[in-house]
C-alpha angles and dihedrals in degrees: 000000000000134000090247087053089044088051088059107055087036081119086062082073095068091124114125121218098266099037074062090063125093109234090249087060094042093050091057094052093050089051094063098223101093136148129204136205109187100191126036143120136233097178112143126208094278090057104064128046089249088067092085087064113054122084111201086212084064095054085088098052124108092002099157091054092052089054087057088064104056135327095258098039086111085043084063088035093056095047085053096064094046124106117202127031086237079073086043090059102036089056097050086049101055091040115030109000138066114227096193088056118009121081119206125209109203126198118201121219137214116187099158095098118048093021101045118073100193112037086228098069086058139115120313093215126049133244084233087045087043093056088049093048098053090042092056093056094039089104093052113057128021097259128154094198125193131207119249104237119201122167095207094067095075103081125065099342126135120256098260094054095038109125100219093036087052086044096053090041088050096047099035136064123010123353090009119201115250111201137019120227117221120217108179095166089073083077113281135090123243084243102058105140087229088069095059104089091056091043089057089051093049090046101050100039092037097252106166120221124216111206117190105240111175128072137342100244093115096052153146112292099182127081112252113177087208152350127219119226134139138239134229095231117176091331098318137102108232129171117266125171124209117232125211094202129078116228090268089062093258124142117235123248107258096238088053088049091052103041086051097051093039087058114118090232093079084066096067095087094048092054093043092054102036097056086191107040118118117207127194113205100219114229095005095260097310134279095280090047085057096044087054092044091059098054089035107033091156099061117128096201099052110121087223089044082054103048091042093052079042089061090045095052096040097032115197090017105081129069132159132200131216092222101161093353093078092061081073095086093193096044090053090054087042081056100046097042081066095060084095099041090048113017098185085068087071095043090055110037121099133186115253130163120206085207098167096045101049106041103093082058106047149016102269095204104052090045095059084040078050094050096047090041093056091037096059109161093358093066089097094049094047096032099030114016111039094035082057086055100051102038084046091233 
């Protein structure tokens, strides 16, 4: 499908947020006891690239050395050998989550195309076969999917993987999507004109965007000489590409470029442009971004310094959630003890979990025990309220 093609069937997007919620979602809201968590995943091991590797006879191998690791490590190594994200939620509900109570927002992930080198070692399921999936469960567990957004996906590619076709199939028909998830350090820029057409949709029917903001561990592995994008210059929107290699010819390394692209600061031309889009910076910038903000609170360059100016100038627009960074127990008091030197910090932050990521690193439960401990009165505002803001629900 083409942009032009996308353009024409943009009516087709008249849903508003909550005709975009599942009647499970919509009766705990009403109840008025729910709990959100803004960033998970419910991939299963046909969904990434990793997926063609892992033997589901081998998970039971070496366990007493995993539980050596962490507590939940068998916890990670169980949701690896899963294959559907039915099995994923399941899982979290019978282990972490309350059904009854507890909303999960979970954001999809293609990494096929900016992590995997030969188109062979990819993914086993499709983007197209992902969105059906997850449709198709949408009745039976209280989940606020996104879409997973990749640029590169719009030349060449087969139907099933075609970014606006796949757009169009997630927003449109029965059990729509609600949100798309942003992953720039897979080697784009948020302001890549392909992404335009999609941008226009999400701003004009209230479709939230998720964009991953900590480090570059999950990042590009081809070697793109460059990346188009744009710049917000003295009020106006002007063409600027993004270059991998450094003045000498030299490429950059990949976590650099990713780190680099990943940066909040790429996100100043969308939100000048699209006067109604809401962005969520996913994990607030990252735990070393916040160590560095709390001795250097005045930097212009921080990427929390930057998120948080970002929330002042497009007010109501901009959230961020502590994903990851909350399993630091001290980072996320050093987070909250900031809520009376910056207040916007406490209008824009948002509990998120991470939870597939993180469990081979840390005990899950105590760490949610941890969050709602160090929140106090402040857990409706991070984990109701502000996720409600920013989902427009």
């Amino acid at each position: 499908m083409t942009k032009e093609e996308l353009q024409a069937l943009s009516s087709e997007f008249h849903s508003t947020p909550r005709e975009r919620l599942s009647q499970r979602v919509k009766d705990i809201l009403d109840n008025g006891n729910a709990f959100i968590d803004t960033h998970c995943h419910i991939f299963d091991n046909k969904c990434t690239p990793f997926g063609k590797y892992i033997d589901a006879s081998s998970m039971d191998t070496h366990k007493s050395k995993r539980v050596q690791l962490k507590r939940d490590i068998n916890d990670f190594f169980k949701l690896l050998v899963k294959e559907s994200s039915r099995e994923i939620l399941i899982y979290y509900y019978e282990n972490f989550y309350n059904i009854n109570t507890d909303i999960l927002v979970p954001l999809m992930v293609d990494l096929d195309k900016g992590w995997v080198k030969h188109p062979e070692k990819g993914s086993i399921k499709s983007i197209g076969e992902q969105i059906v999936e997850i449709k198709n469960i949408m009745n039976d567990f209280p989940i606020i999917p996104f879409l997973a957004v990749d640029p590169h996906r719009t030349k060449n590619e087969k139907p099933e993987n075609d970014l606006y076709a796949n757009f169009h199939k997630a927003f449109t028909g029965k059990n729509k999507f609600f949100g798309i998830k942003i992953y720039p350090g897979l080697g784009y820029t948020p302001s890549d004109d392909r992404l335009d057409p999609i941008y226009s949709i999400c701003n004009a029917y209230d479709i939230p965007v998720t964009t991953h903001c900590g480090t570059g561990l999950i990042h590009t592995r081809k070697h793109f000489r460059k990346t188009r994008g744009k710049a917000a210059f003295k009020g106006k929107i002007i063409p600027k590409d993004y270059s991998f290699y450094k003045r000498n010819g030299k490429r950059k390394p990949f976590r650099i470029i990713a780190n680099e692209l990943n940066h909040p600061d790429k996100w100043e031309p969308v939100l000048e442009q699209y006067q109604n889009l809401k962005i969520n910076f996913g994990h607030y910038g990252g735990k070393a971004a916040w160590d560095a903000y709390i001795n250097y609170p005045n930097s212009e360059t921080n990427r929390v310094a930057v998120i948080n100016s970002f929330a002042k100038k497009y007010k109501n627009r901009v959230f961020a959630d502590v994903s990851t960074t909350f399993t630091k127990g001290h980072t996320f008091q050093l987070i909250c003890d900031q809520f009376n030197r910056e207040p916007i910090i406490k209008d824009i932050l948002m509990y998120g979990s991470d939870i597939h990521v993180i469990l081979p690193f840390t005990d899950f439960c105590h760490q949610l025990d941890s969050f709602k401990k160090i929140s106090g009165k402040n857990m409706e505002l991070l984990s109701v309220t502000n996720p409600r803001k920013f989902l427009g629900i």
